[in-house]
PAKOLZA-307559 format. One record per atom (N, C-alpha, C, O): residue number from 1; residue in three letters; x, y, z. Coordinates in steps of 0.05 Angstrom, whole numbers. Each point is the difference from the previous one (the first is absolute). Layout:
! residues N
NUM ALA X Y Z
...
//
This chain:
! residues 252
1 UNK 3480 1936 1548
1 UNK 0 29 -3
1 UNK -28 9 -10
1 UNK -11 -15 -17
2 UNK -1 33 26
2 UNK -24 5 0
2 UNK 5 31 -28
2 UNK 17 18 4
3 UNK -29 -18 -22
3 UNK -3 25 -17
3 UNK -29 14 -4
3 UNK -22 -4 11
4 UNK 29 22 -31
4 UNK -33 6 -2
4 UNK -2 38 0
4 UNK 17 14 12
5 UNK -34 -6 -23
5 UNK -1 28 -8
5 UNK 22 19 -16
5 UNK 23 -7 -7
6 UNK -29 20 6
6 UNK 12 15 -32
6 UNK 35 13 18
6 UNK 3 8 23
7 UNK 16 -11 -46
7 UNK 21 5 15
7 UNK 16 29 -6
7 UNK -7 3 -24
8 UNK 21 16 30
8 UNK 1 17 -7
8 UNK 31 7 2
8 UNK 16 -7 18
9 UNK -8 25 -47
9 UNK 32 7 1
9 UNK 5 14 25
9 UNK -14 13 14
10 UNK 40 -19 -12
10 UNK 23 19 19
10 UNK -11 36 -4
10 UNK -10 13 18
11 UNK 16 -5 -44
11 UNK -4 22 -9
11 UNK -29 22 12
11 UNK 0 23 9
12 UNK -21 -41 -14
12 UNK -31 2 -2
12 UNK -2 -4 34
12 UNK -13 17 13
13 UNK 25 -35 -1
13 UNK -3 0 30
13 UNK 12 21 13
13 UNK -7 7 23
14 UNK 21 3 -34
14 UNK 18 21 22
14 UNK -25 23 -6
14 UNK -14 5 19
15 UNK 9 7 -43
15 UNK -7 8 -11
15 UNK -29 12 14
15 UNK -5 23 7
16 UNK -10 -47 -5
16 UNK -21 15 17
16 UNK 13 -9 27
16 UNK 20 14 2
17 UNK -22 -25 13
17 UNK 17 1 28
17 UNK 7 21 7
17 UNK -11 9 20
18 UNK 31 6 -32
18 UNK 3 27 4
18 UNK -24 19 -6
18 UNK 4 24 3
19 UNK -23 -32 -10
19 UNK -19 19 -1
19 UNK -16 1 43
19 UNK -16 16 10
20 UNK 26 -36 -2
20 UNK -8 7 32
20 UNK 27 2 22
20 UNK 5 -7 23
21 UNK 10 21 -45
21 UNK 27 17 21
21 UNK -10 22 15
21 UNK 2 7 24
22 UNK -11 1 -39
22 UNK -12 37 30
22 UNK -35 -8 3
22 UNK -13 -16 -14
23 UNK 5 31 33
23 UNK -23 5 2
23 UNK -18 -26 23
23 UNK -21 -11 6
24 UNK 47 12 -2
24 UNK -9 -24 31
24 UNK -21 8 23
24 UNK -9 -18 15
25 UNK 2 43 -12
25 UNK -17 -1 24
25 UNK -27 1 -15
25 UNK -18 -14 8
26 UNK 14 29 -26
26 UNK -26 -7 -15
26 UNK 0 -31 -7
26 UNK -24 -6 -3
27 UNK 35 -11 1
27 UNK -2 -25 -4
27 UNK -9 -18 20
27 UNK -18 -16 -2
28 UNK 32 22 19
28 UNK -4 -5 29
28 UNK -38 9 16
28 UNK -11 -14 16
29 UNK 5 28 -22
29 UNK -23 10 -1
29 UNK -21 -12 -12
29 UNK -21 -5 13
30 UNK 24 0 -32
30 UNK -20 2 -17
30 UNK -2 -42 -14
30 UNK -19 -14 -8
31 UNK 35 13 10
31 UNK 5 -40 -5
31 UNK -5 -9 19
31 UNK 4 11 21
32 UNK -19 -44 -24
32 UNK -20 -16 14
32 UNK 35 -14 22
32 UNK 23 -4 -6
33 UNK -36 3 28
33 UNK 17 -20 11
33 UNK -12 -34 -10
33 UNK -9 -7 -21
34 UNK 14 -8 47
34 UNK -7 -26 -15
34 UNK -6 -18 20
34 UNK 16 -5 19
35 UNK -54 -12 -22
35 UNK -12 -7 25
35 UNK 16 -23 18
35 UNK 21 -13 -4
36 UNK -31 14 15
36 UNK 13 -22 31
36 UNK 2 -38 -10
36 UNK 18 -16 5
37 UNK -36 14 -15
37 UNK -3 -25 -9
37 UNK 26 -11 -23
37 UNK 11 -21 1
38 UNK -7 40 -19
38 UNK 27 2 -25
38 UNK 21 -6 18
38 UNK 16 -19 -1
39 UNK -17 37 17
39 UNK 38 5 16
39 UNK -3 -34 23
39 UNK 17 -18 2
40 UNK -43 19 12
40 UNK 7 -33 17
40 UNK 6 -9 -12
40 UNK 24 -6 0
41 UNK -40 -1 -20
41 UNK 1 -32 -26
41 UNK 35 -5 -11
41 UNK 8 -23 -4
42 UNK 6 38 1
42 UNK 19 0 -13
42 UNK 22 -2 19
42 UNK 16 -19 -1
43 UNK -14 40 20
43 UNK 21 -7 35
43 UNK 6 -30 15
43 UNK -17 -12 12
44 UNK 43 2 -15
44 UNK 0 -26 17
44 UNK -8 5 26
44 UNK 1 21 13
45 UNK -12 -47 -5
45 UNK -3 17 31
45 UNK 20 -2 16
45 UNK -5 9 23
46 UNK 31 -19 -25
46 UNK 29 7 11
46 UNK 16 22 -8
46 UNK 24 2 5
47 UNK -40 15 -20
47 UNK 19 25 -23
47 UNK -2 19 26
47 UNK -21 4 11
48 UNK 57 15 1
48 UNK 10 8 11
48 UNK 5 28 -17
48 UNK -6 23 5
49 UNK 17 -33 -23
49 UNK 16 21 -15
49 UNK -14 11 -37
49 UNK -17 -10 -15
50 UNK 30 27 14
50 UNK -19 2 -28
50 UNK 21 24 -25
50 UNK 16 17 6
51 UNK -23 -25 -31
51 UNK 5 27 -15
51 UNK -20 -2 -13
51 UNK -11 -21 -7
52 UNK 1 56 3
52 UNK -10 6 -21
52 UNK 1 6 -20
52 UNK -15 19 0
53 UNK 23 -22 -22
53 UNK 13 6 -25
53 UNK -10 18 -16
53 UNK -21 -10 -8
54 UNK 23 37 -4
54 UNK -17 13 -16
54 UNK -17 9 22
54 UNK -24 0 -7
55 UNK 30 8 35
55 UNK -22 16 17
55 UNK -23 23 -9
55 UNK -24 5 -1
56 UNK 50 5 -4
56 UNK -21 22 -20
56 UNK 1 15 26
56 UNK 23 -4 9
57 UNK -38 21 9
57 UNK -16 10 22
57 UNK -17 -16 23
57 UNK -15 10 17
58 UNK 22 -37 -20
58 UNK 2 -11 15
58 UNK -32 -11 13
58 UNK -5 -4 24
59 UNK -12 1 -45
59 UNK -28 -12 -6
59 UNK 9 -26 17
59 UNK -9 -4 23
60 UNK 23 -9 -33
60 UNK -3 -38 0
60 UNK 16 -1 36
60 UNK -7 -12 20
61 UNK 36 36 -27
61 UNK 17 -8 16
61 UNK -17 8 32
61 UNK 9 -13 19
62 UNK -28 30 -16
62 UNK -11 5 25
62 UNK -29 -26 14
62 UNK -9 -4 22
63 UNK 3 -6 -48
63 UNK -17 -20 8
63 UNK 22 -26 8
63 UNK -10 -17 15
64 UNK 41 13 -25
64 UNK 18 -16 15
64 UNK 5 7 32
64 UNK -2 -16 19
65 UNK 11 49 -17
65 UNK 15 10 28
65 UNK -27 -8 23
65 UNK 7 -9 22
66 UNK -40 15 -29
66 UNK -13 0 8
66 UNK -4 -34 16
66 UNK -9 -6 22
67 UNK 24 -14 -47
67 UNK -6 -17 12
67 UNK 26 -21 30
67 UNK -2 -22 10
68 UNK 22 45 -9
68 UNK 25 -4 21
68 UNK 15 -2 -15
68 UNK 22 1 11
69 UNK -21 -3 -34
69 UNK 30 -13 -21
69 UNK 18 26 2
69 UNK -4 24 -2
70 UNK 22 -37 8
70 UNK 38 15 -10
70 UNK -10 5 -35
70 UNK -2 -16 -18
71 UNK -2 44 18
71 UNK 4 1 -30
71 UNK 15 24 -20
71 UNK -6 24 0
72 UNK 26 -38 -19
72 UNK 16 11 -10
72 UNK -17 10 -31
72 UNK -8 -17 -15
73 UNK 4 49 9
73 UNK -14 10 -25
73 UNK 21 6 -18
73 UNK 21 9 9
74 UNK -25 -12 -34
74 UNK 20 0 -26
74 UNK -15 21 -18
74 UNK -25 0 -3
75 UNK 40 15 -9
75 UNK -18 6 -16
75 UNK 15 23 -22
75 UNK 16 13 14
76 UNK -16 -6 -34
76 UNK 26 12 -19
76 UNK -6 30 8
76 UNK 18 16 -4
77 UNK -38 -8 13
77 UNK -14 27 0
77 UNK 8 14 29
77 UNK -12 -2 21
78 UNK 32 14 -24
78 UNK 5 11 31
78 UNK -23 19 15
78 UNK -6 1 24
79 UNK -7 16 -52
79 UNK -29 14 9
79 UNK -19 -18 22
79 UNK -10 7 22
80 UNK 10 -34 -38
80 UNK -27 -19 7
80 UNK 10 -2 26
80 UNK -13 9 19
81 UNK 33 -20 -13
81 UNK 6 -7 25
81 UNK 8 17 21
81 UNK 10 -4 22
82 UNK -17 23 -33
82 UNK 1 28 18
82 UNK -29 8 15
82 UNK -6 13 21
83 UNK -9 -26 -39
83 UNK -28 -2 10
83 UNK -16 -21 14
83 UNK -23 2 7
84 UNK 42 -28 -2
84 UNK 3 -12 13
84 UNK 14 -8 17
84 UNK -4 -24 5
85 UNK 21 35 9
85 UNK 21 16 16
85 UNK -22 14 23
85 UNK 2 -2 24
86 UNK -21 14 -36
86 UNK -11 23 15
86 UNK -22 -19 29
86 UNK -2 1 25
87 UNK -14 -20 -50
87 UNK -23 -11 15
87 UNK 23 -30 14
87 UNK -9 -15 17
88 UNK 24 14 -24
88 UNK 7 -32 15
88 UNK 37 7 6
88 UNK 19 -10 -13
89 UNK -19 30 36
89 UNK 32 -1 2
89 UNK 11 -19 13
89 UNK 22 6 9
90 UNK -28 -28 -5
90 UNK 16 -23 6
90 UNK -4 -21 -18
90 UNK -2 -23 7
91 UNK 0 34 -38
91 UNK 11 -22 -13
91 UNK 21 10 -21
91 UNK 1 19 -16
92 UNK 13 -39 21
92 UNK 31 5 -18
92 UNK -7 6 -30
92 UNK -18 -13 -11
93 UNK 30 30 0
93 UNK -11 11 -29
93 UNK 34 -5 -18
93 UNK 20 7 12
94 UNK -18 -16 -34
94 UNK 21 -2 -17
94 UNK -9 7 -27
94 UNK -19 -12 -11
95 UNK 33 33 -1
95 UNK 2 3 -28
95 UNK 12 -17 -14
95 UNK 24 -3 0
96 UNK -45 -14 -17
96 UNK 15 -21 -15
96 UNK -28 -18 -19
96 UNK -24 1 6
97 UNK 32 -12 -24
97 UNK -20 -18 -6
97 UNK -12 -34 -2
97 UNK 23 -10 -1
98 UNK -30 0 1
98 UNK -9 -31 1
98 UNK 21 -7 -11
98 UNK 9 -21 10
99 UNK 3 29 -26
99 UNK 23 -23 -19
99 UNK 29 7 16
99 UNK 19 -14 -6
100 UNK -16 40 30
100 UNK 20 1 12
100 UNK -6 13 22
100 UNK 0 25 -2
101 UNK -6 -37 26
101 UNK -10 9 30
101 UNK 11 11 10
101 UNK -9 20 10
102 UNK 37 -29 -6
102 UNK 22 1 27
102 UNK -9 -7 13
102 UNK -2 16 19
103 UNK -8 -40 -13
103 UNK -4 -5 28
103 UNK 9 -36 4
103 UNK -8 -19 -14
104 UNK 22 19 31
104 UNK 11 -23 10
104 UNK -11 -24 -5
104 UNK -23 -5 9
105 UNK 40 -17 -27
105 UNK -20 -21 -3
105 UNK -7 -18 31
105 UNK 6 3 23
106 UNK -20 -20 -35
106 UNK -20 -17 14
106 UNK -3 17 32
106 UNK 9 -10 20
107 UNK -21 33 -21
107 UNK -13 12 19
107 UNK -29 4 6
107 UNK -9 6 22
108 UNK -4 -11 -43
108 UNK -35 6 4
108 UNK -19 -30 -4
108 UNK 3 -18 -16
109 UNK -21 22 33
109 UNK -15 -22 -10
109 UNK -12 3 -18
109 UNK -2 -20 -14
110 UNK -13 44 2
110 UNK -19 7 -22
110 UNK 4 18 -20
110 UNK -5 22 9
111 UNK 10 -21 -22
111 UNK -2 20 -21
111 UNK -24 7 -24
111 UNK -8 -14 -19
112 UNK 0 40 28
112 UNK -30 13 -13
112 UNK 14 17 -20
112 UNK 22 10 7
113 UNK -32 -5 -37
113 UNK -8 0 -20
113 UNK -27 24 -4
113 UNK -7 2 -23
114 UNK -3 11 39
114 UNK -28 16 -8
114 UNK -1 16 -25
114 UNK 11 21 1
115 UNK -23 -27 -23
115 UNK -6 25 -12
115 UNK 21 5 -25
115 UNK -2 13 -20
116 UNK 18 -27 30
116 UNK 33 2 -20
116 UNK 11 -21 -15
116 UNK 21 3 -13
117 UNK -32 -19 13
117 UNK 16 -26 -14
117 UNK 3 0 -27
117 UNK 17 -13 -13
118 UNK -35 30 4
118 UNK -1 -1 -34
118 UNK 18 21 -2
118 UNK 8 0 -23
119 UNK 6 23 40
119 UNK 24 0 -8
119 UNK 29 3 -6
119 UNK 16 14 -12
120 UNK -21 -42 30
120 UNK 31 -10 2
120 UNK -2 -15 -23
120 UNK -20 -5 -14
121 UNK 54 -5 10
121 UNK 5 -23 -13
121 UNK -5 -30 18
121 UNK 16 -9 17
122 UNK -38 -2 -24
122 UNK -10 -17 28
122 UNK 22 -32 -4
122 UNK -8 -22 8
123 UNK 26 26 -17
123 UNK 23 -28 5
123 UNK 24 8 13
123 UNK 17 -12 14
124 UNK -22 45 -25
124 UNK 27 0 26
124 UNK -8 23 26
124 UNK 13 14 16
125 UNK -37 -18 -19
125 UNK -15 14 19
125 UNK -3 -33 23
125 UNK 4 1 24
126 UNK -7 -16 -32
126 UNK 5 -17 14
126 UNK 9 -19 17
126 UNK -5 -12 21
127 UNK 24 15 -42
127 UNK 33 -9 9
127 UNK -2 22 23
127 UNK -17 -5 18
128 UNK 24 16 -17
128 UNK -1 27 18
128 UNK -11 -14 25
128 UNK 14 -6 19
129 UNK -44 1 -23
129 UNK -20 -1 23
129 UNK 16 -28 17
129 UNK 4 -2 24
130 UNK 1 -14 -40
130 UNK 10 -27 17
130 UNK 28 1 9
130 UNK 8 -17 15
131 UNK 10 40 -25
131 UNK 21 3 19
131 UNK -5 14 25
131 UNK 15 -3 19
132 UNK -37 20 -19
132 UNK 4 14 26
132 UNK -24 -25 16
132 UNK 5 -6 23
133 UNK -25 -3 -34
133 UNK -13 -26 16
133 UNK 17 -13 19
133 UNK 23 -2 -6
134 UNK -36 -10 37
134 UNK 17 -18 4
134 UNK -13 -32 -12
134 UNK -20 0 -14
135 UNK 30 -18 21
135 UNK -7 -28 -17
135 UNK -37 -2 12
135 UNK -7 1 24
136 UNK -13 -5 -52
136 UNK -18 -9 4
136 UNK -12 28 0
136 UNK -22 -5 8
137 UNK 23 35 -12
137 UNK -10 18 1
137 UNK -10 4 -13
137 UNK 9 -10 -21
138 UNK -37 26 16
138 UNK -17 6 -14
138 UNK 6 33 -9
138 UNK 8 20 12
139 UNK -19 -28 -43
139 UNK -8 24 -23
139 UNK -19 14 -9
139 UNK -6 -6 -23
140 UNK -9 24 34
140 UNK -25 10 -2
140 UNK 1 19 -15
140 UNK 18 17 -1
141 UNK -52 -17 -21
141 UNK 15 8 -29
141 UNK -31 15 1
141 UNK -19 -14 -7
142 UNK 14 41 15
142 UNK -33 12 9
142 UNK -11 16 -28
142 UNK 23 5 -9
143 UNK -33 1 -2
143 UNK -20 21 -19
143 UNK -27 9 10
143 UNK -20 -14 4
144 UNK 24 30 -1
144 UNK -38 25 -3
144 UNK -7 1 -22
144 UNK 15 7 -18
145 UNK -41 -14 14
145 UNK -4 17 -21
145 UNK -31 0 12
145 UNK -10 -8 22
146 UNK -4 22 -53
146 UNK -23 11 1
146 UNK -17 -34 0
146 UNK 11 -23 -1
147 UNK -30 28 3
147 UNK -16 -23 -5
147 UNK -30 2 -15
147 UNK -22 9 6
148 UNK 37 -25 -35
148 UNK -2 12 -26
148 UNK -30 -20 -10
148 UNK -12 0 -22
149 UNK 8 -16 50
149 UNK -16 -20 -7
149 UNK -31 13 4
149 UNK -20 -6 -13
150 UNK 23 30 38
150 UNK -23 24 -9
150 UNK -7 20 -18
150 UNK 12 22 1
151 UNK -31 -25 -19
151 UNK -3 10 -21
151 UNK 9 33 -2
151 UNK 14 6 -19
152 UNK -22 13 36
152 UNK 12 22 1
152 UNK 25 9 2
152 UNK 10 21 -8
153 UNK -1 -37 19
153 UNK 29 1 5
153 UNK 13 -15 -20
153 UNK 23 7 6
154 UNK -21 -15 -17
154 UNK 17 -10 -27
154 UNK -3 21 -14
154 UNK 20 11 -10
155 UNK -51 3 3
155 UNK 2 33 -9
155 UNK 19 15 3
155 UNK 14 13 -17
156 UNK -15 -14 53
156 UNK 22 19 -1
156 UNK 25 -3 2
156 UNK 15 19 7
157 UNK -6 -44 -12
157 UNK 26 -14 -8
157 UNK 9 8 -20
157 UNK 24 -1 -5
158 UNK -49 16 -18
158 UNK 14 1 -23
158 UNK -4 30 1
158 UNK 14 11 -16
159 UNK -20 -4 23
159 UNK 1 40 1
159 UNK 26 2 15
159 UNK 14 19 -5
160 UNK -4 -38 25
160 UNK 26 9 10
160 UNK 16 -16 -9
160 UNK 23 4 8
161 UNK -25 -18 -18
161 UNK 21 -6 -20
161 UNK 8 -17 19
161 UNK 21 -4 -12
162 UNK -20 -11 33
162 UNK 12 -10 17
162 UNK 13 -31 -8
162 UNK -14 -21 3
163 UNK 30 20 -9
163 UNK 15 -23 -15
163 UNK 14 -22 19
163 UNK 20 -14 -5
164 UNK -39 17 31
164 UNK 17 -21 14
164 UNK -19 -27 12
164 UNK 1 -12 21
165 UNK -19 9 -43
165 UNK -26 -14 0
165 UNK 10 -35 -3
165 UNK -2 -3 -24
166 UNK 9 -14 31
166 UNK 12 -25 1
166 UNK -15 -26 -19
166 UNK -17 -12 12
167 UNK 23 3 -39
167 UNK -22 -23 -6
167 UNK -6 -19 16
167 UNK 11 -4 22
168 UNK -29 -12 -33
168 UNK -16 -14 26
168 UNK 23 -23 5
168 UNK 2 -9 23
169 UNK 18 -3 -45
169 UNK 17 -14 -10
169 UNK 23 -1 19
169 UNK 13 -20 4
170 UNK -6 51 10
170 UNK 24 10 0
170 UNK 9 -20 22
170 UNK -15 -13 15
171 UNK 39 13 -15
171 UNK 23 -20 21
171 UNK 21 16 -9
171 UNK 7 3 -23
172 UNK 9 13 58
172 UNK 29 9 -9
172 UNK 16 -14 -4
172 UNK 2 -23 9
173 UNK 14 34 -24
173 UNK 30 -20 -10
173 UNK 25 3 22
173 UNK 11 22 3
174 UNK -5 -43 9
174 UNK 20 3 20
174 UNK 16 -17 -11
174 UNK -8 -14 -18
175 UNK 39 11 30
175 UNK 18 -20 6
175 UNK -5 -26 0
175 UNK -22 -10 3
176 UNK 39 1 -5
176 UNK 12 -31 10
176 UNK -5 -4 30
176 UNK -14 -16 12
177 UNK 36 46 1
177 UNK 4 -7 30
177 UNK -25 -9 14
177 UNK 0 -12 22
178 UNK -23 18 -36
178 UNK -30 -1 18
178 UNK -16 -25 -7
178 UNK -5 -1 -25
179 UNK -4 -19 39
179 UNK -24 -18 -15
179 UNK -27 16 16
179 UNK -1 24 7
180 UNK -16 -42 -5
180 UNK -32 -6 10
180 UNK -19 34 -7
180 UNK -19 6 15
181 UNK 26 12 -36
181 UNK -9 16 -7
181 UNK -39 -5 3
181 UNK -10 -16 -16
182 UNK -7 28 35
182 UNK -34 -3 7
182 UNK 2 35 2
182 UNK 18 15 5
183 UNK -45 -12 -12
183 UNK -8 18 -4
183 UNK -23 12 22
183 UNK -9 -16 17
184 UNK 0 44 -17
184 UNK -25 -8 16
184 UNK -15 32 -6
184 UNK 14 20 1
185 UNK -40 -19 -5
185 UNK -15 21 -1
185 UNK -22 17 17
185 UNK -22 -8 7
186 UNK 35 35 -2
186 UNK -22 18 18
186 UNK -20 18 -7
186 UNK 7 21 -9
187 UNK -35 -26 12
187 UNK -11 24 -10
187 UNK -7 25 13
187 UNK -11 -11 19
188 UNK 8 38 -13
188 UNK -7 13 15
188 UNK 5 26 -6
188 UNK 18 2 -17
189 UNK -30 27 27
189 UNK -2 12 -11
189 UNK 19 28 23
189 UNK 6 -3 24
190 UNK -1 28 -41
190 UNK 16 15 6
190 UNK -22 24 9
190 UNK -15 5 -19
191 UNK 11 9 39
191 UNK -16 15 8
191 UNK 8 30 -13
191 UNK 11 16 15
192 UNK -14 -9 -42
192 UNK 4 20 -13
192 UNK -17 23 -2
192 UNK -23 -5 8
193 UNK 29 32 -19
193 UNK -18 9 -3
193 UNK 4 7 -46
193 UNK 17 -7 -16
194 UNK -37 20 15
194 UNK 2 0 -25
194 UNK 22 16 -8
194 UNK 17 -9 -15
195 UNK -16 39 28
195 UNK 26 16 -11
195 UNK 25 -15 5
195 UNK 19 4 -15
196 UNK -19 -25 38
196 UNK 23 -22 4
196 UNK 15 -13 -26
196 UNK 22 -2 -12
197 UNK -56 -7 14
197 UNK 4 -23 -31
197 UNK 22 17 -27
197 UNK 19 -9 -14
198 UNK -29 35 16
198 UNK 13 12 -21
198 UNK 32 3 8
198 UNK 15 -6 -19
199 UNK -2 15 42
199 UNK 20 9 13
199 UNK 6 -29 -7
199 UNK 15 2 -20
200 UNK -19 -26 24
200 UNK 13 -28 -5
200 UNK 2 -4 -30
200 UNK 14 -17 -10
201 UNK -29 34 -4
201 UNK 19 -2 -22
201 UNK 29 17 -20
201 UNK 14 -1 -21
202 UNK -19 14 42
202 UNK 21 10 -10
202 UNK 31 -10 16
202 UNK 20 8 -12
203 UNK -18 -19 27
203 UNK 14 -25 11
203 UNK 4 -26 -23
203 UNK 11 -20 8
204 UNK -21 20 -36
204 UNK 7 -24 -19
204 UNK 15 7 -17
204 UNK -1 21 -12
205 UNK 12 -35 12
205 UNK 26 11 -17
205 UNK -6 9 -38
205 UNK 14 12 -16
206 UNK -33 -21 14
206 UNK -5 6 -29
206 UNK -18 29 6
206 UNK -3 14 -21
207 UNK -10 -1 48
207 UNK 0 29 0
207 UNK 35 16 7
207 UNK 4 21 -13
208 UNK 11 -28 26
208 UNK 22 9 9
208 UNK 19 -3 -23
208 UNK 22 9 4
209 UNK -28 -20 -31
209 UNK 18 -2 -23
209 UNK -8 26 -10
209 UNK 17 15 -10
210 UNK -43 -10 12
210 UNK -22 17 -25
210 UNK 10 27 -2
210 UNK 14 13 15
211 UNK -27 -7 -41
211 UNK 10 28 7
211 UNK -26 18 8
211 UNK -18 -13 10
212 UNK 14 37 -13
212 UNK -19 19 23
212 UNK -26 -4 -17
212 UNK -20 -1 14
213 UNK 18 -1 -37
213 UNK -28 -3 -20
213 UNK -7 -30 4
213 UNK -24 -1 3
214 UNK 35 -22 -3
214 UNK -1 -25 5
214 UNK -23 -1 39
214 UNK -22 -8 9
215 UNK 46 21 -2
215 UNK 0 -5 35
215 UNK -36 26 10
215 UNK -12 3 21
216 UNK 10 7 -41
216 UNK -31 17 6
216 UNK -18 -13 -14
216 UNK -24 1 7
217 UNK 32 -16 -29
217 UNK -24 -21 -5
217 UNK -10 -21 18
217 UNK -22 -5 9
218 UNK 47 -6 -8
218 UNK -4 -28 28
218 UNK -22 16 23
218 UNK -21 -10 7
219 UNK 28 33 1
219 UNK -4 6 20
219 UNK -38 11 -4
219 UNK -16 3 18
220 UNK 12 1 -41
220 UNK -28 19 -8
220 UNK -18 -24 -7
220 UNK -23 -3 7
221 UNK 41 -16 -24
221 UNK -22 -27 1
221 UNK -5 -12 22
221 UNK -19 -16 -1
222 UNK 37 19 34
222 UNK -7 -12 6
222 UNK -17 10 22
222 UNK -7 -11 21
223 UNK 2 34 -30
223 UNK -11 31 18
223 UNK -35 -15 -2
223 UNK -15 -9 17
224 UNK 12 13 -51
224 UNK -28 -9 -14
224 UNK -6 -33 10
224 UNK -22 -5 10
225 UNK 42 -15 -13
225 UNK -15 -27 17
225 UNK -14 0 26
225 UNK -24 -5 5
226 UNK 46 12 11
226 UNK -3 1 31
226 UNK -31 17 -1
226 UNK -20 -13 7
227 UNK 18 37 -15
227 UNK -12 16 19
227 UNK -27 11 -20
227 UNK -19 13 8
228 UNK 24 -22 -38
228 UNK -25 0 -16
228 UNK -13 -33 -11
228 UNK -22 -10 -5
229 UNK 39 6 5
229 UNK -15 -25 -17
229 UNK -9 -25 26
229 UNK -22 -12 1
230 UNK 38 9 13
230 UNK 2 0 27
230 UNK -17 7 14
230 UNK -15 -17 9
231 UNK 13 40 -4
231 UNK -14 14 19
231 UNK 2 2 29
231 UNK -18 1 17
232 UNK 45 -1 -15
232 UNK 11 8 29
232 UNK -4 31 7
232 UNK -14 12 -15
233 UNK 24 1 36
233 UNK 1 19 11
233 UNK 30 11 -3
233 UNK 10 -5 21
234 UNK 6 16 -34
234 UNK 28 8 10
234 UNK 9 5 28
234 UNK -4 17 18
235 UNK 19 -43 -23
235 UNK 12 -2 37
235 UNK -18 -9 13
235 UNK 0 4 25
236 UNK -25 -25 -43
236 UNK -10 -18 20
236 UNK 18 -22 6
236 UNK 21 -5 -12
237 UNK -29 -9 34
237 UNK 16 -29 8
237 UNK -5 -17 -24
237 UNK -21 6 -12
238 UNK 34 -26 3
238 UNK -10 -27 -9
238 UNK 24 -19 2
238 UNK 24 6 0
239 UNK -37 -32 2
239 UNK 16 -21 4
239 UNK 18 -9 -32
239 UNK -12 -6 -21
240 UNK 44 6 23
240 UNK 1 -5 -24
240 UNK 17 -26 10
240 UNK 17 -3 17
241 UNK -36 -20 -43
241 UNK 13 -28 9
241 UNK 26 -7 -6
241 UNK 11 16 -15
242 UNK 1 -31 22
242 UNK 17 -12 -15
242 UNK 13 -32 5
242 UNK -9 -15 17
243 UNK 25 11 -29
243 UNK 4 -29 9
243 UNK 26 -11 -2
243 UNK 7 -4 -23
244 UNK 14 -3 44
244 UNK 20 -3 4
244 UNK 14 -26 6
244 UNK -2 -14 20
245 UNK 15 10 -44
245 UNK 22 -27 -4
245 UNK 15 0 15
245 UNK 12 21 -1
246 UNK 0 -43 25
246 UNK 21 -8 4
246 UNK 16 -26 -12
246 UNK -12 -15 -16
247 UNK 29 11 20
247 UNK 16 -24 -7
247 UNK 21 2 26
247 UNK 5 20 12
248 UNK 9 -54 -6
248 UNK 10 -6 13
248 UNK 12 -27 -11
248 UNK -13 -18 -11
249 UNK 52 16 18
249 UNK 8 -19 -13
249 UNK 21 -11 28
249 UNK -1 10 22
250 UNK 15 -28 -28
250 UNK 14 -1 24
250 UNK 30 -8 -10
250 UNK 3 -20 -15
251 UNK 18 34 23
251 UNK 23 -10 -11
251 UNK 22 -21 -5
251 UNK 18 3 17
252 UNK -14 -20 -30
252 UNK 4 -31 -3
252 UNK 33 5 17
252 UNK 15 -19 4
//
């Protein structure tokens, strides 16, 4: 069993989780998809079928459809998947979460993870993943984040508060059902523009908790980085990096 990174109550998980129930097409907009190299590395190359778990709007799940897969999207947020519904109508959408799919066991070869894993309960989020696996199926377990290893941008990691920054340490905690847990890292950057950068933060859940004096600070500090201290242009282009974890396990 593979563990590792900080674990979080039932309570505290729903908690913000529900902080990305509405407001799906701005999300959809404005959040990084995820490069070509992440999604090969992790895909068997016999994988037919697929779920996405925690779709969200359907970032991860369109870099799957894109690649021929049968793919089934999960996701608790009927909004989100309303917004993913729109751009990919031939993929099956279910209201439901990682720890309860509905979806038929041993039917998929892969099951992806983007963006969400921290929060489920990842043992019986698991369990989960290897009943609907068929034998020998893989668990793909993805994170975005910023890439904090450029000095500016860890700056502005901390003006947005962006709390989904991974230690260098980290290893997700899965099941039993899974051995051969490898990891693998992408670097590359998101073609943003600066007023972007700002619109992406208000997409983090620690602005979407805030209240209106909180949520005009975030937004004024990060008015003055970008575009004074900085010295961008408002609504110039810039490349904002980042660097994206996969994991892949295979089910015993």
């Amino acid at each position: 069993m593979a563990h590792g990174g900080p674990r979080m109550d039932d309570d505290r998980r729903r908690a913000y989780g529900d902080t990305f129930q509405q407001g799906g097409e701005h999300y959809d907009r404005i959040r990084p998809g995820y490069p070509d190299d992440a999604v090969d590395w992790l895909l068997p190359a016999n994988a037919r079928t697929a779920a996405d778990l925690g779709a969200g709007t359907g970032k991860y799940t369109a870099a799957l459809a894109a690649r021929g897969l049968q793919v089934v999207a999960v996701d608790p947020s009927a909004d989100m998947l309303a917004q993913l519904q729109r751009k990919l109508p031939g993929v099956t959408t279910v209201v439901g979460t990682a720890e309860d799919t509905g979806i038929a066991g041993a039917s998929m070869d892969v099951v992806t993870v983007a963006q969400a894993w921290h929060w489920t309960d990842p043992l019986r989020a698991s369990t989960e993943a290897a009943r609907i696996l068929k034998p020998g199926g893989v668990l793909g377990l993805v994170w975005n984040q910023l890439d904090t290893g450029v000095p500016w941008v860890h700056r502005l990691t901390r003006i947005m508060h962006a709390g989904d920054v991974l230690k260098p340490d980290f290893r997700p905690r899965i099941g039993p059902e899974f051995s051969g847990l490898e990891g693998h890292d992408t670097r590359w950057q998101d073609p943003l523009s600066t007023l972007d950068v700002m619109e992406l933060a208000k997409t983090r859940s620690y602005y979407l908790r805030a209240n209106e004096g909180t949520r005009t600070k975030v937004l004024a500090n990060l008015d003055w980085y970008l575009h004074d201290h900085l010295g961008h242009s408002p609504g110039a282009p810039i490349g904002l990096p980042y660097l994206t974890h996969s994991w892949r396990a295979r089910a015993v």
